[in-house]
C-alpha positions in Angstrom: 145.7 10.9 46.3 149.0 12.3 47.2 150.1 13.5 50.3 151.1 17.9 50.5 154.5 18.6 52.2 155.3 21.2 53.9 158.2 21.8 52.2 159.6 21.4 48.8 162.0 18.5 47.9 165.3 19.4 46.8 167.3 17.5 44.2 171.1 18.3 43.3 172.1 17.0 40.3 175.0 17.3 37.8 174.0 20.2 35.3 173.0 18.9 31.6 174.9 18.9 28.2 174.8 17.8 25.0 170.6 18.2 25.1 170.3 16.3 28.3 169.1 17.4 31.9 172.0 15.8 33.5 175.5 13.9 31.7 175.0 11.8 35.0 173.2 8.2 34.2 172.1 8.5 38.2 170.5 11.8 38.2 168.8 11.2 35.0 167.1 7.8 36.4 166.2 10.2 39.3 164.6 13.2 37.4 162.8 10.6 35.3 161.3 9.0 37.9 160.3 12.1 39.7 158.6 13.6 36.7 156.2 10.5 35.9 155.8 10.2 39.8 154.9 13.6 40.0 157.0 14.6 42.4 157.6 18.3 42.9 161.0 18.5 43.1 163.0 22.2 43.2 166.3 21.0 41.4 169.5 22.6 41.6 171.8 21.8 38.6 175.4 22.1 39.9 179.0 20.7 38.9 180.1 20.7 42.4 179.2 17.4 44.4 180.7 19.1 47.2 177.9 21.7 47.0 175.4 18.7 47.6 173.7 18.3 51.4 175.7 14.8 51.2 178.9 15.5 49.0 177.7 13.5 46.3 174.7 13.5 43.3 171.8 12.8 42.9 171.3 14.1 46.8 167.8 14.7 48.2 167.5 17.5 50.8 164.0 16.5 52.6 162.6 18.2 55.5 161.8 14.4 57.0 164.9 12.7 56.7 167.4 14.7 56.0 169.5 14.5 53.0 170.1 11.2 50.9 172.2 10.1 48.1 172.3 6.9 46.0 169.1 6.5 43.2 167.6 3.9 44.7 167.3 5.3 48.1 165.8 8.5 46.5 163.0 6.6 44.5 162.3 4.5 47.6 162.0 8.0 49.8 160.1 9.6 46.6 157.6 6.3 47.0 157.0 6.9 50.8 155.5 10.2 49.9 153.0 8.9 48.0 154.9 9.9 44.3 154.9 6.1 42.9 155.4 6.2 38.8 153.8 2.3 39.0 150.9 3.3 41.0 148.1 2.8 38.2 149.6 -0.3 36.6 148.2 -3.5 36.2 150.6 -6.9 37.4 151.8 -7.2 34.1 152.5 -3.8 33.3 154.5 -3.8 36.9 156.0 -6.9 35.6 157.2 -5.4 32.0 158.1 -2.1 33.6 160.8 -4.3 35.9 161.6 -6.1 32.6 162.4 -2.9 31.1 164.5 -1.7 34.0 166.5 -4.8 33.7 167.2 -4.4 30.2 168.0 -1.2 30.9 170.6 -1.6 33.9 171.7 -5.1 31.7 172.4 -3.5 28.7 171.9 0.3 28.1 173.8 0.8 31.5 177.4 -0.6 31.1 177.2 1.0 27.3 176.6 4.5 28.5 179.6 3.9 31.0 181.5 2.4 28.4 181.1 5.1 26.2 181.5 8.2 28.3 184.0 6.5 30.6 186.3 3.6 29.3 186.8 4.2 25.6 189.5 6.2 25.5 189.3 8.3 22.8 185.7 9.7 24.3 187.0 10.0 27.5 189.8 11.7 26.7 188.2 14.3 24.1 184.6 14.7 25.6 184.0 13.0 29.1 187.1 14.4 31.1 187.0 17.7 29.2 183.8 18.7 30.2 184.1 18.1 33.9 187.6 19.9 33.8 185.4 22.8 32.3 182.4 22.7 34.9 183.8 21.4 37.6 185.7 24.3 39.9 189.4 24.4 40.5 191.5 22.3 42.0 188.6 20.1 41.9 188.4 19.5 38.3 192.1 17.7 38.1 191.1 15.5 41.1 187.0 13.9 40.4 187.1 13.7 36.8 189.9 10.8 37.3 188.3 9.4 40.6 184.9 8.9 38.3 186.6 7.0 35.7 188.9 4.9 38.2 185.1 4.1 39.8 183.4 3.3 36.4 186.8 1.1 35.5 186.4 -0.8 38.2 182.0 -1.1 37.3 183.4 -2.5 34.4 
């Protein structure tokens, strides 16, 4: 059974393209997880981080705890409130659903950053053109290189 809140769980994500919810790998493991948790998220789909309760995304305003950013504190806040996507599962479906996280974060992961972020040609022509469009001035001169710097160094 899951627990009622009092109030509504907001998630600030970067806004979707290309057919996606979000062009951010982050807020997309986030919205996944909430929507086979359950979780009844109100989501605000920005291009501002700045506009976030914690300057960054994915950031979740609770009326608990505040605000928090990073995925993996999110899920493990989203978990304490009784929206748990692994719930139902048997041990080895737990087991195979981390196996398929890993392979996801092993191999899937550094391919999406590869591709949006160090090959140049995408970069150039896809990646840093759309946040220059979305993002707000002077902003969109400054992040755009400060998120491939960051996924340079991932890599």
């Amino acid at each position: 059974m899951r627990k009622k809140m009092s109030a509504p769980l907001e998630l600030y994500c970067w806004k979707g393209e290309w057919g996606l919810p979000s062009v951010d790998s982050d807020c997309l493991t986030v919205l996944a997880y909430a929507k086979f948790a359950g979780a009844p998220l109100k989501v605000h789909k920005i291009a501002n981080p700045w506009r976030s309760p914690t300057g960054s995304l994915p950031a979740l305003k609770t009326s608990e705890d505040g605000s928090l950013s990073q995925p993996h504190k999110i899920i493990i806040h989203l978990r304490k409130q009784k929206y748990n996507a692994d719930y139902d599962l048997s041990a080895k479906e737990g087991a195979d659903t981390l196996a398929f996280i890993s392979l996801l974060e092993e191999k899937l992961l550094p391919a999406l950053i590869y591709a949006f972020w160090v090959d140049s040609k995408n970069y150039v022509e896809v990646t840093r053109r759309w946040y220059a469009e979305n993002i707000p001035f002077p902003l969109n001169f400054y992040l755009p290189t400060r998120m491939h710097s960051h996924a340079l160094e991932r890599g």
